[in-house]
C-alpha positions as a printed Julia matrix, in Angstrom:
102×3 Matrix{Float64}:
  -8.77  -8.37  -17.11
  -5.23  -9.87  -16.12
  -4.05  -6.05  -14.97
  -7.38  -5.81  -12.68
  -6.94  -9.43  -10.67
  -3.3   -8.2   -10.83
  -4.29  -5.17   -9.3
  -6.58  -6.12   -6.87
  -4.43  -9.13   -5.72
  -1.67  -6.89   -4.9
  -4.51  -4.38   -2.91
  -5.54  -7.35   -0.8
  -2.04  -8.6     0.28
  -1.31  -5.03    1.01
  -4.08  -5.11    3.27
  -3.74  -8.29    4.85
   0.18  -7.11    6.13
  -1.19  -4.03    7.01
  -3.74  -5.66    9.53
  -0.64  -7.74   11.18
   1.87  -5.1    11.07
   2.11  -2.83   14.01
   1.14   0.52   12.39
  -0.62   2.23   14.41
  -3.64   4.03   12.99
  -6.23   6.89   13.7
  -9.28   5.09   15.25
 -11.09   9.26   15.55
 -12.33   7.94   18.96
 -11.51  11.85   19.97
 -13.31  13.33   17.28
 -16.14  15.23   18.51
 -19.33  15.87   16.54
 -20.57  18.75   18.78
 -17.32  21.08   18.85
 -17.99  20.88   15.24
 -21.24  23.46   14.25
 -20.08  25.39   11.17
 -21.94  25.71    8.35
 -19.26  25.35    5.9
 -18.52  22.02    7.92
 -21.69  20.66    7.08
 -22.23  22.61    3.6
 -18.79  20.8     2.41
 -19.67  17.48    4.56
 -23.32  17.07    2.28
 -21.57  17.68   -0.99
 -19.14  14.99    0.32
 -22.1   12.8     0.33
 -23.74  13.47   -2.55
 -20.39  12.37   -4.34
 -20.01   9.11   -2.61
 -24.13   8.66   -3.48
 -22.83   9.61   -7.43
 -19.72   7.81   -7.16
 -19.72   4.86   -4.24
 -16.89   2.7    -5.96
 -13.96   5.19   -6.61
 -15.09   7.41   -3.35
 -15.18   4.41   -1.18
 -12.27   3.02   -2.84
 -10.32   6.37   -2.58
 -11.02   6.48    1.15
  -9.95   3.17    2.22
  -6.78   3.78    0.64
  -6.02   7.01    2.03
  -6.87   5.49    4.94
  -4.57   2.78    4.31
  -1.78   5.14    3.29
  -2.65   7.6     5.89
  -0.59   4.45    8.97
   2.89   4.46    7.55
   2.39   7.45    5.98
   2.22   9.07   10.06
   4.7    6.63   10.81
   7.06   7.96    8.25
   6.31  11.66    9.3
   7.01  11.18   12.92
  10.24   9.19   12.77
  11.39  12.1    10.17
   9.94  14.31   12.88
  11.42  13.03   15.8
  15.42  12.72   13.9
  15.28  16.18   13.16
  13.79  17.16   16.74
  16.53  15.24   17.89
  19.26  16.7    16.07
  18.3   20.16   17.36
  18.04  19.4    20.69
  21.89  17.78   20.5
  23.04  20.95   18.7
  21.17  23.18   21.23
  22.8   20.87   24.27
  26.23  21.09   22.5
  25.74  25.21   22.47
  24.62  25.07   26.27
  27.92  22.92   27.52
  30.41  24.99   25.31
  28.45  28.46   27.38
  28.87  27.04   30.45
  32.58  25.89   29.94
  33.47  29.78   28.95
């Protein structure tokens, strides 16, 4: 019973610095319903369903903390990203200057 509060203690303070901390997050404001007509979509979407109706605590659990993952997780991906973006575009600018100096 100790390893649970333990657990769920450390799950709430997560949360609570997530909600202050500048991460930003995915707020699927752009996601649009009606591009979306598949039937695999919607066959996949209702078995989706049916397991959080089975299963509501470790579903709903398991989504909140993908969700919760999902903000430094991005912010991990695009700084990683971005350094080796950069790196490429320095190595392709020092290849430019040493082609125009010849």
């Amino acid at each position: 019973a100790l390893a649970i509060k333990t657990v769920a203690l450390a799950y709430v303070i997560l949360i609570a610095f997530m909600m202050v901390s500048t991460v930003k997050y995915r707020s699927f404001k752009d996601f649009d319903m009606a591009k979306r007509k598949h039937a695999p979509f919607f066959f996949f979407l209702m078995i989706f369903i049916i397991i959080i109706v089975l299963y509501p605590q470790g579903v709903l659990l398991s989504i909140a903390l993908a969700y919760l993952f999902s903000g430094p997780f991005s912010l991990l991906a695009e700084k990683i990203f971005r350094k080796s973006h950069k790196k490429e575009l320095k190595q392709e600018e020092i290849k430019n200057n040493e082609e125009n100096k010849n």
